[in-house]
Structures are given as C-alpha cells and as structure tokens.
DSSP file (Angstrom, degrees, kcal/mol; ACC not computed):
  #  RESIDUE AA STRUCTURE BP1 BP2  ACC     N-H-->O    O-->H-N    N-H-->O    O-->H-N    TCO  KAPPA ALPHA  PHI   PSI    X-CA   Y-CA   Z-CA
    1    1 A X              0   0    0      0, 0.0     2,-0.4     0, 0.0     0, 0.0   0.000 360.0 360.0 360.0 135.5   -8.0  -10.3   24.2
    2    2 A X        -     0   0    0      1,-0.1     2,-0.2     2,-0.0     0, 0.0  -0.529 360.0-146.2 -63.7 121.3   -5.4  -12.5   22.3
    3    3 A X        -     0   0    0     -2,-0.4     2,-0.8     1,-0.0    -1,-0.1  -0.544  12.3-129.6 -47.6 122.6   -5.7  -15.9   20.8
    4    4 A X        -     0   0    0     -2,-0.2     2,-0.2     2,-0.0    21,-0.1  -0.805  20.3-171.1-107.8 146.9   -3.4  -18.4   20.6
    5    5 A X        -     0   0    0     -2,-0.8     2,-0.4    19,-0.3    20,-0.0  -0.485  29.7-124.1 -91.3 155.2   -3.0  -20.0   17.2
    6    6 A X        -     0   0    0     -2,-0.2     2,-0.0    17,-0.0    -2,-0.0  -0.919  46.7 -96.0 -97.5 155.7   -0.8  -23.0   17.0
    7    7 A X        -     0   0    0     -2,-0.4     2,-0.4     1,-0.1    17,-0.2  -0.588  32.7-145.7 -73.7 145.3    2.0  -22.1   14.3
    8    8 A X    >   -     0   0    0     15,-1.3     3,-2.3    14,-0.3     4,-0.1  -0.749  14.3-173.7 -63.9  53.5    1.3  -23.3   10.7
    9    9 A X  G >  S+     0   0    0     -2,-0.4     3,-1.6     1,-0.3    14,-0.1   0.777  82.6  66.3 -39.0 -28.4    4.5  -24.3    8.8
   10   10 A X  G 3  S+     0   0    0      1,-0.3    -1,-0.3    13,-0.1    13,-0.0   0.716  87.6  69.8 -55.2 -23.9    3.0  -24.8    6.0
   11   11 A X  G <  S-     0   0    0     -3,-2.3    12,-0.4     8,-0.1     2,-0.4  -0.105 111.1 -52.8 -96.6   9.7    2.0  -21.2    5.6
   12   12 A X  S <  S-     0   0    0     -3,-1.6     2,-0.9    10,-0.1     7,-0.1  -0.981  75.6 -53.4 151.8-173.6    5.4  -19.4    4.8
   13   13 A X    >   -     0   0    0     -2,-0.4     3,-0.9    -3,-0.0     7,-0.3  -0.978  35.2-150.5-117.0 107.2    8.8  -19.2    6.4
   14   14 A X  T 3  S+     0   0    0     -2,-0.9     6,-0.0     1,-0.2    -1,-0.0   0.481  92.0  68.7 -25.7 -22.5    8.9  -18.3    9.5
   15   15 A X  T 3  S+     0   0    0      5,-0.1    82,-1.3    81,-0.1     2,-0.3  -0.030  95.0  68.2-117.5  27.0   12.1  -16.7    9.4
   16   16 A X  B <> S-A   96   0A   0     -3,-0.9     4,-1.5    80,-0.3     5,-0.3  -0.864  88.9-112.3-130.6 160.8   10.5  -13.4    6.9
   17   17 A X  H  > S+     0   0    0     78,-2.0     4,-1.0    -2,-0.3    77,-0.1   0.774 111.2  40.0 -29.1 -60.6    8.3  -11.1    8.0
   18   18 A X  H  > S+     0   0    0     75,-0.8     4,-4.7     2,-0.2     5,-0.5   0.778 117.6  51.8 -83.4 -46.4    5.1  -12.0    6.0
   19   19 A X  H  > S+     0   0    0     74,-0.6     4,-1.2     1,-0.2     5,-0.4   0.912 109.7  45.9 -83.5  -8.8    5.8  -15.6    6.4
   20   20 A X  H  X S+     0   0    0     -4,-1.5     4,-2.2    -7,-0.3     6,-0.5   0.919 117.9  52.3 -74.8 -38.5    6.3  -15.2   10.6
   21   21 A X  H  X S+     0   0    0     -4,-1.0     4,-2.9    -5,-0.3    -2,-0.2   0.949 117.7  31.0 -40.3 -53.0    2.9  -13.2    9.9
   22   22 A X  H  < S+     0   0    0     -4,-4.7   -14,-0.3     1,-0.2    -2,-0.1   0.938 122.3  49.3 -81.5 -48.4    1.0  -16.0    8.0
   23   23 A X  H  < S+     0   0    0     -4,-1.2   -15,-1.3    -5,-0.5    -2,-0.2   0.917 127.7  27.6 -44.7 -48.4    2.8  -19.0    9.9
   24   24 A X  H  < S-     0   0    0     -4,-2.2   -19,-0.3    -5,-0.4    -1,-0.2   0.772  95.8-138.3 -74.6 -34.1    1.9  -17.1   13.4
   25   25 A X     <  +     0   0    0     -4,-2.9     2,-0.2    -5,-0.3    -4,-0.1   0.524  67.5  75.9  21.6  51.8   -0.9  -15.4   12.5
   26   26 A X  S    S-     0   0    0     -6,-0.5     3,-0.1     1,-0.3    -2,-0.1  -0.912  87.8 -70.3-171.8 139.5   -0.2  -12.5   14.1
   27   27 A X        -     0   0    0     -2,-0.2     2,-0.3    -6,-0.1    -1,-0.3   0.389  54.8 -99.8  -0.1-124.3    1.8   -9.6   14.0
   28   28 A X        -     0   0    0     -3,-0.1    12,-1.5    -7,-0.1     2,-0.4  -0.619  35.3-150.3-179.1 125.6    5.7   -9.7   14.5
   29   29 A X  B     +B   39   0B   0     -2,-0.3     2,-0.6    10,-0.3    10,-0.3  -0.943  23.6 151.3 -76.3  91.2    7.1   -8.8   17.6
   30   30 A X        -     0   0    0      8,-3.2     2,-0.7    -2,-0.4     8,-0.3  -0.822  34.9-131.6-139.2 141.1   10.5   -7.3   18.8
   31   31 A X        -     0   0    0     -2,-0.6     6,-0.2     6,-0.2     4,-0.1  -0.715  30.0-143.8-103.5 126.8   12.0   -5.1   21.6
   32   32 A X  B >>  -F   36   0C   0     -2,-0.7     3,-1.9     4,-0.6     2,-1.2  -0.128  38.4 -84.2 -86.9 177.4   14.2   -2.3   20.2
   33   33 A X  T 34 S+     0   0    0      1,-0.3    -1,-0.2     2,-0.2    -2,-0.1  -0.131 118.9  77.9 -63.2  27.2   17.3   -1.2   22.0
   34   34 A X  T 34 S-     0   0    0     -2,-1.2    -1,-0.3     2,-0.1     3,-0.1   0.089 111.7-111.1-120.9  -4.1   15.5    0.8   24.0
   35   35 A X  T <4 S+     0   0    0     -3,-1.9     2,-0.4     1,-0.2    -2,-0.2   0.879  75.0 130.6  87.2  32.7   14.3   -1.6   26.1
   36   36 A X  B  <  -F   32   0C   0     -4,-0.9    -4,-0.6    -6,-0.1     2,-0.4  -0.890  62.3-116.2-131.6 153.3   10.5   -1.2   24.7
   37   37 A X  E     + C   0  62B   0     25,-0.6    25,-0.7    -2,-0.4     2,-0.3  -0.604  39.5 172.9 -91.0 122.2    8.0   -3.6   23.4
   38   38 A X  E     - C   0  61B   0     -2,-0.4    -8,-3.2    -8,-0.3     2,-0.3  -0.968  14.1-163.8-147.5 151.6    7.2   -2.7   19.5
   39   39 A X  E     -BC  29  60B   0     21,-1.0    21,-2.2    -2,-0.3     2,-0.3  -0.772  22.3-145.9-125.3 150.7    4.7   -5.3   17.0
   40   40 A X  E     - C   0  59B   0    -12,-1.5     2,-0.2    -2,-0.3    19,-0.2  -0.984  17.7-172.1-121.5 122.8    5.3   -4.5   13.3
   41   41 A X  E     - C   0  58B   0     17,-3.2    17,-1.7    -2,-0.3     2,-0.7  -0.849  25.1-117.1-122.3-175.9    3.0   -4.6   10.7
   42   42 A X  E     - C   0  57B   0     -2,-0.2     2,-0.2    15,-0.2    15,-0.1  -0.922  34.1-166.7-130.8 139.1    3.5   -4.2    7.0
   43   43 A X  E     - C   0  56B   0     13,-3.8    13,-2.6    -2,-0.7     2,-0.2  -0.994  12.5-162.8-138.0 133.6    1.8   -0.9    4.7
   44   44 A X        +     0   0    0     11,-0.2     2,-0.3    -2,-0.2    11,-0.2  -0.453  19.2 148.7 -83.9 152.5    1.3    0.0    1.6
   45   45 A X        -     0   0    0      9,-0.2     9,-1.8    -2,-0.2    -2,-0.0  -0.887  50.7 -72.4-171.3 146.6    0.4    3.6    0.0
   46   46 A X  B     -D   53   0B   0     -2,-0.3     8,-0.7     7,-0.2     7,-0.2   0.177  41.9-128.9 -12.6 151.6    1.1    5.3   -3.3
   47   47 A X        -     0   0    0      5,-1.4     4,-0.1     2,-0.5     6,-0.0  -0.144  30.1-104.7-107.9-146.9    4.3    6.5   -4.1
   48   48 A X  S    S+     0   0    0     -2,-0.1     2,-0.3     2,-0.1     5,-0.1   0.404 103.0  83.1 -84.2 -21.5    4.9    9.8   -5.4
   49   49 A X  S >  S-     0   0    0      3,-0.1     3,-1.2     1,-0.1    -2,-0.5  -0.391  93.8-109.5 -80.6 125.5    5.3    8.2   -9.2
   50   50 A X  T 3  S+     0   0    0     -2,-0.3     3,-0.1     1,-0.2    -2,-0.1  -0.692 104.5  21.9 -80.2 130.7    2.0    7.7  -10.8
   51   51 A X  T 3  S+     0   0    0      1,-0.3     2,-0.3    -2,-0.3    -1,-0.2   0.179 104.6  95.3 119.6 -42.7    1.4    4.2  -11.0
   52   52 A X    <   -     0   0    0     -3,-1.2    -5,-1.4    32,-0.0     2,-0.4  -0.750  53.3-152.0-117.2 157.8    3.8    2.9   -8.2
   53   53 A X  E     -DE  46  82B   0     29,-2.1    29,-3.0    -2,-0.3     2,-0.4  -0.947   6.3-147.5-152.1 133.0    3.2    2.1   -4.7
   54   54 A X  E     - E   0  81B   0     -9,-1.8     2,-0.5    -8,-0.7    27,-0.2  -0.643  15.7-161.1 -81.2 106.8    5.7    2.3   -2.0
   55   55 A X  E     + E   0  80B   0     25,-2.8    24,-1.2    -2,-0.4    25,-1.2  -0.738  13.3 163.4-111.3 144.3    5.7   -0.2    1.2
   56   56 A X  E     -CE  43  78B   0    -13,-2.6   -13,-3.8    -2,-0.5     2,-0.2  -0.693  39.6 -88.0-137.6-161.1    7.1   -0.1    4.5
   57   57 A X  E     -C   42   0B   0     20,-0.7    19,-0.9    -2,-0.3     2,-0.3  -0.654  33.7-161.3 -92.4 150.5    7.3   -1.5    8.5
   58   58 A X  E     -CE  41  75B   0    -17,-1.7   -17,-3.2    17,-0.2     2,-0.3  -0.987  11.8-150.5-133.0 122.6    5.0    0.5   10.6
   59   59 A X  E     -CE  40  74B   0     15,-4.2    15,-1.6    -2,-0.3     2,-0.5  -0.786   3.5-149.8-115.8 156.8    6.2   -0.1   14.2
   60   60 A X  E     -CE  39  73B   0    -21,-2.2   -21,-1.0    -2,-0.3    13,-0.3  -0.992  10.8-149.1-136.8  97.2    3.7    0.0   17.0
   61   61 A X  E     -C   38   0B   0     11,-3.1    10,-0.5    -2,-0.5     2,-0.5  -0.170  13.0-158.6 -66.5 163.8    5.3    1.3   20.0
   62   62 A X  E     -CE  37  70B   0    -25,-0.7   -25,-0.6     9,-0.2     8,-0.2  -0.990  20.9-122.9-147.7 139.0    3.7   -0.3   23.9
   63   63 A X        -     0   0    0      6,-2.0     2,-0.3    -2,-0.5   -26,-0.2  -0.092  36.0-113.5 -64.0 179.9    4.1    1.3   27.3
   64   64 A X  S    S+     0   0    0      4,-0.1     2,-0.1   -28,-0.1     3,-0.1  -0.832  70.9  77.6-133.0 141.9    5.9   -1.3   29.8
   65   65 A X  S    S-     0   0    0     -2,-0.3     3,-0.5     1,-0.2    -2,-0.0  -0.514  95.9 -59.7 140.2 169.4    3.9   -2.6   32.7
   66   66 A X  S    S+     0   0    0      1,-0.2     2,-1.0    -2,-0.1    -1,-0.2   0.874 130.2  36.8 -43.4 -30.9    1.0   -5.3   33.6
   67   67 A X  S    S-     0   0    0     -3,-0.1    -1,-0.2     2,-0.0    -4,-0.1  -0.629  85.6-163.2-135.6  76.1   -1.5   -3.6   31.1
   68   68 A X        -     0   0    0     -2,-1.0     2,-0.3    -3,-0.5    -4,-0.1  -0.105   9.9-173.1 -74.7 161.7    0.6   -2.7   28.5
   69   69 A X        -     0   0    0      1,-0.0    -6,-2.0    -5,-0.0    -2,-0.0  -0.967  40.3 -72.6-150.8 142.7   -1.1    0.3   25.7
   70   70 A X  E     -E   62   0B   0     -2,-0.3    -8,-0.2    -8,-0.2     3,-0.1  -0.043  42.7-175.1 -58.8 175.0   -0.2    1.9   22.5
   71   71 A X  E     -     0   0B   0    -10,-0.5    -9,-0.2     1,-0.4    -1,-0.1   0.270  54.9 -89.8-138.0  -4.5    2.8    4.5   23.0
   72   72 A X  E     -     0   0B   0    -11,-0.3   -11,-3.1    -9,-0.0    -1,-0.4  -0.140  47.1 -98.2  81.5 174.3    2.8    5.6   19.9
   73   73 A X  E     -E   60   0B   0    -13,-0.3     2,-0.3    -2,-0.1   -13,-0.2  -0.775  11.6-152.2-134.9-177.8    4.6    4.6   16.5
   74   74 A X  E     -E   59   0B   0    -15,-1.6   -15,-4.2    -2,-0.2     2,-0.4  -0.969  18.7-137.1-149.4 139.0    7.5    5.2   13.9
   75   75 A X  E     -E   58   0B   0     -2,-0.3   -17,-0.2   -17,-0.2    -2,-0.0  -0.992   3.7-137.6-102.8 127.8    7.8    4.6   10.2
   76   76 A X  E     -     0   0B   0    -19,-0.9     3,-0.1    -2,-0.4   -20,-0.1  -0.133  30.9-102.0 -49.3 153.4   10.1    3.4    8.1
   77   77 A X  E     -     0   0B   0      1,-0.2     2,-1.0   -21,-0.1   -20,-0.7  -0.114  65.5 -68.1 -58.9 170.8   11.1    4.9    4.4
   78   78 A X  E     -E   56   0B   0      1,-0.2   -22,-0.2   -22,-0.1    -1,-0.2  -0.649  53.2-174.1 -48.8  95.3    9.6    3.0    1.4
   79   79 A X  E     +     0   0B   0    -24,-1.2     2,-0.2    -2,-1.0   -23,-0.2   0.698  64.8  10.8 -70.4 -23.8   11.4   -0.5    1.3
   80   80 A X  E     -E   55   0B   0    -25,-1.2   -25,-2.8     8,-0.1     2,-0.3  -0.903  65.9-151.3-138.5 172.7   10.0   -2.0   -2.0
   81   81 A X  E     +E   54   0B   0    -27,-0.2     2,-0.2    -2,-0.2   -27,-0.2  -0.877  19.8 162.4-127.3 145.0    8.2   -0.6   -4.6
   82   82 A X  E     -E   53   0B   0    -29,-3.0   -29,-2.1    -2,-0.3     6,-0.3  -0.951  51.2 -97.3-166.1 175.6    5.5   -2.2   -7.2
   83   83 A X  S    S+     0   0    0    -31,-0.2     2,-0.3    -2,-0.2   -29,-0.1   0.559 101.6  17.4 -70.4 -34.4    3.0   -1.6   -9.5
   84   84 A X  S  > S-     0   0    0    -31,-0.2     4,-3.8     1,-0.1     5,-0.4  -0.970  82.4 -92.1-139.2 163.3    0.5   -2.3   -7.0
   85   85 A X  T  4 S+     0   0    0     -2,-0.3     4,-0.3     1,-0.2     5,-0.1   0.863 125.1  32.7 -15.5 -78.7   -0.7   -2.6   -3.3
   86   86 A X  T >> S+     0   0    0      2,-0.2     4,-3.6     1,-0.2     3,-1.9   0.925 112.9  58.9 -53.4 -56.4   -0.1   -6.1   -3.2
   87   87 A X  H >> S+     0   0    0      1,-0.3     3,-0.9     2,-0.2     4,-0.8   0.946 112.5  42.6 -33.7 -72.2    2.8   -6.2   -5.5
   88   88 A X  H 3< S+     0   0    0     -4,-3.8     4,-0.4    -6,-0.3    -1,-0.3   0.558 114.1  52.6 -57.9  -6.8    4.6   -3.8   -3.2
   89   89 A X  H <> S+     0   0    0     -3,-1.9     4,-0.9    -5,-0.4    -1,-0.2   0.708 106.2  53.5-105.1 -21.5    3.5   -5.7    0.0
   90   90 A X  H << S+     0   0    0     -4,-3.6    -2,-0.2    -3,-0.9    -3,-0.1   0.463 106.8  48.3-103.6   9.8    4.6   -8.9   -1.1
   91   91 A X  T >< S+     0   0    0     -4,-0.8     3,-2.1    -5,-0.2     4,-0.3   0.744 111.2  53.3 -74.6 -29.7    8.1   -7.9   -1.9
   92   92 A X  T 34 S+     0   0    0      1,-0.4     3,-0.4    -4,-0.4    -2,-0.2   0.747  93.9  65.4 -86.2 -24.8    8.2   -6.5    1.0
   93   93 A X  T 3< S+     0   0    0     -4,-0.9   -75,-0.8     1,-0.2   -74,-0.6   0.198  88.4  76.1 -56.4  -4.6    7.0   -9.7    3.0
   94   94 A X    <   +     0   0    0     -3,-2.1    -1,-0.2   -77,-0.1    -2,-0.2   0.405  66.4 124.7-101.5   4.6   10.3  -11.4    2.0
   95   95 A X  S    S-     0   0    0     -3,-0.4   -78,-2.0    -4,-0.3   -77,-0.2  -0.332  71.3-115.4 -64.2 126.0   12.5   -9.4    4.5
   96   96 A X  B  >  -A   16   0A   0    -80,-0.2     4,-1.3     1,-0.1   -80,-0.3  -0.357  17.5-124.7 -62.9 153.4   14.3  -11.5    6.6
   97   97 A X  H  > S+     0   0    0    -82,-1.3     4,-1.2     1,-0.2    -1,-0.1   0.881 111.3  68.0 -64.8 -21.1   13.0  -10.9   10.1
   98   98 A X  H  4 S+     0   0    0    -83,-0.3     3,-0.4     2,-0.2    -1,-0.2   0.910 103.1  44.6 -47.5 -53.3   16.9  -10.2   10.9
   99   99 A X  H >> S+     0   0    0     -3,-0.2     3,-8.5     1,-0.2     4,-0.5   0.995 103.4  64.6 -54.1 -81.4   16.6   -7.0    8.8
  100  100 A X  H 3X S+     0   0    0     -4,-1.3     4,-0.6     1,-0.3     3,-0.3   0.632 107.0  42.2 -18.5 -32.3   13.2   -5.8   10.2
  101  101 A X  H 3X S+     0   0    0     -4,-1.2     4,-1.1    -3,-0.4    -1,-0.3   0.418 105.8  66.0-121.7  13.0   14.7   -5.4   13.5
  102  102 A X  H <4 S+     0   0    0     -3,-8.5    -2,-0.2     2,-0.1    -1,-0.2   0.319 103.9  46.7-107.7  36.3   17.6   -3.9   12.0
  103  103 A X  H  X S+     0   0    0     -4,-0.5     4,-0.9    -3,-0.3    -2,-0.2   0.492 103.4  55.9 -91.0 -25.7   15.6   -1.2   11.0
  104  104 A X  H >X S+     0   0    0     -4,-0.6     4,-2.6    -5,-0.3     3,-0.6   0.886 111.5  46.8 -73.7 -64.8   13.8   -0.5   13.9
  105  105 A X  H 3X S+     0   0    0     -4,-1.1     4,-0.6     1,-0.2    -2,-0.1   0.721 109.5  55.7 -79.7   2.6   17.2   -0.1   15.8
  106  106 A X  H 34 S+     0   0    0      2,-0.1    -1,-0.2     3,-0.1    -2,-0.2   0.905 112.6  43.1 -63.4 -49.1   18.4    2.0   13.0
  107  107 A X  H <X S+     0   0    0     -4,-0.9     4,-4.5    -3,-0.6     3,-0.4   0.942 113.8  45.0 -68.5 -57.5   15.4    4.3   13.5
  108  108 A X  H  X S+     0   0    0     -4,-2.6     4,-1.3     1,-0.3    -1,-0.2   0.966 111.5  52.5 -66.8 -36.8   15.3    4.5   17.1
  109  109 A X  H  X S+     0   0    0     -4,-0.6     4,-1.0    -5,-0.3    -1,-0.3   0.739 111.4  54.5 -59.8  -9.7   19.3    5.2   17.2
  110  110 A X  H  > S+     0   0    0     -3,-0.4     4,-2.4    -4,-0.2    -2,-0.2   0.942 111.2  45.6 -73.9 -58.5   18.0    8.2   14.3
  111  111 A X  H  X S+     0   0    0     -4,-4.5     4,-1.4     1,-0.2    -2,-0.2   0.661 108.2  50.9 -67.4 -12.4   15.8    9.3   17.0
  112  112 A X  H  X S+     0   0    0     -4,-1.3     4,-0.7    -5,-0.3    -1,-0.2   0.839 112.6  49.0 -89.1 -42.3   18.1    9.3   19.9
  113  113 A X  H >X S+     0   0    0     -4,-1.0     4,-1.7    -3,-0.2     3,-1.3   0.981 114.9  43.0 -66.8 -65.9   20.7   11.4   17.8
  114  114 A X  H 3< S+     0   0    0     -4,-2.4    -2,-0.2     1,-0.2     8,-0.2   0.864 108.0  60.0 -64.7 -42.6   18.1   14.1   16.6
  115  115 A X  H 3< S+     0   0    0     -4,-1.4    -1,-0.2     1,-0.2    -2,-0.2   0.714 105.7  46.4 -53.6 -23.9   16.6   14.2   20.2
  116  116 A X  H << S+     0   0    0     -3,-1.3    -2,-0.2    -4,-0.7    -1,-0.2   0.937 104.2  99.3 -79.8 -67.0   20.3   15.4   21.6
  117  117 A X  S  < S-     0   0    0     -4,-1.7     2,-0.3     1,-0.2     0, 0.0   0.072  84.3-107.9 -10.8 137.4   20.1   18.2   18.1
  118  118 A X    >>  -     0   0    0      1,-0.0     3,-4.4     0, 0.0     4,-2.0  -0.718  23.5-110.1 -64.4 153.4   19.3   21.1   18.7
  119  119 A X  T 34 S+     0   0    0      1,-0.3     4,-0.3    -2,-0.3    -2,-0.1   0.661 120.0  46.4 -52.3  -4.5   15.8   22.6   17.5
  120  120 A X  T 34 S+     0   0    0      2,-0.2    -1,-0.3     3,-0.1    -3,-0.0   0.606 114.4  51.3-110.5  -4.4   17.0   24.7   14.9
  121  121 A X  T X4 S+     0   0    0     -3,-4.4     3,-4.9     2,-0.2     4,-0.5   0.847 113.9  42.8 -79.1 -72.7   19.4   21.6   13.4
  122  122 A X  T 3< S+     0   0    0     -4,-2.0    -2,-0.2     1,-0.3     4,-0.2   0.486 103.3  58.6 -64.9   7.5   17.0   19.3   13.3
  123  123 A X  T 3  S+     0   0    0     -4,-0.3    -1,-0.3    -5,-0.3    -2,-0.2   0.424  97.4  71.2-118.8 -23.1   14.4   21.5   11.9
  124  124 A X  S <  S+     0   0    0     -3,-4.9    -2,-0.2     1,-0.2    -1,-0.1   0.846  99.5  51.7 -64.9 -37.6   17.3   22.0    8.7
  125  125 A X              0   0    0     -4,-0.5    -2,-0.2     1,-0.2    -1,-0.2   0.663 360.0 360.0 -85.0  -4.9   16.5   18.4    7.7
  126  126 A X              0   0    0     -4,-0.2    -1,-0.2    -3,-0.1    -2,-0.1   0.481 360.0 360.0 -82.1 360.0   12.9   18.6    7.5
C-alpha cells in the first residue's frame, strides 16, 4: 500500500524527472493519450560500445478500474549515454518532465500506427 510523503523542495526540481522523483519520492506519473494510467521509472544497461551505458524511461502501463494492476510496459530508445550507470542515469534525470511525456505519446502514437500495419510490414522493421 502507498505512503504519502510530504514533497521535499529541497531535494531537486520538481519540474525534471529525477528531481519530481527525489522531491516526491515516488515514481512519476502520467496518462498517455490513450486514456491509460502509466508511472515511469528511469534504467540503465550497457550500451552496445564497451565502456558506455545507455539509459532510458521504462513506462509501466495500469489497467483502469477500482484495483488498478500492471498491464504491461514500453521502452524508450537510449536517451543519454555515459561512462557509467550512474553517469548515464543522472543525465538522464535532467529531462524536463514536459519531454518525458512527450515521449510516451510518441511511443504509443508508434504503436497505434504499427498495430494498423500489416504483419508482414511491420515484421520489415524488426
């Protein structure tokens, strides 16, 4: 069950990703143009480059209803790169929150296009 925090200015700017994260302490929250509940968190992994590591939004889809449950999720491409985990997670924690959720309705308008595709198109870009 969730907690409520009272927010912490002190902890960040509100108005990024990382700092609505540290300031909130908790996730980020947005509903995509699809009318859906999605929380975002931010992940790191290797890159293909020895050495560098790539991070992006990992979006957390929620069913609609009193008892809402994951629904599944979507990823975003690599949005920074750095030498390390952190490195790459704390560029990537200065995205304005504005961007973040116009990436999320970039993605789902991606998926809405390819869902319309036929199988044998979309199966050309993989």
């Amino acid at each position: 069950m969730g907690q409520f925090h009272p927010a912490d200015h002190t902890r960040g700017d509100a108005n990024t990703i990382g700092g609505y994260m540290a300031v909130h302490q908790r996730p980020a929250a947005f509903e995509g143009p699809d009318g859906r509940a999605y929380s975002v968190d931010l992940v790191a992994q290797p890159s293909d480059e020895p050495g560098r590591w790539g991070a992006f939004l990992l979006f957390v889809r929620w069913t609609t209803g009193a008892q809402p449950a994951l629904d599944g999720h979507i990823e975003s491409e690599f949005l920074s790169y750095g030498i390390s985990e952190e490195d790459a997670l704390g560029k990537l924690s200065t995205m304005p929150l504005l961007s973040v959720r116009s990436v999320l309705s970039k993605m789902l308008d991606a998926e809405v296009q390819d869902s319309t595709r036929p199988w044998w198109d979309a199966m050309k870009d993989s």
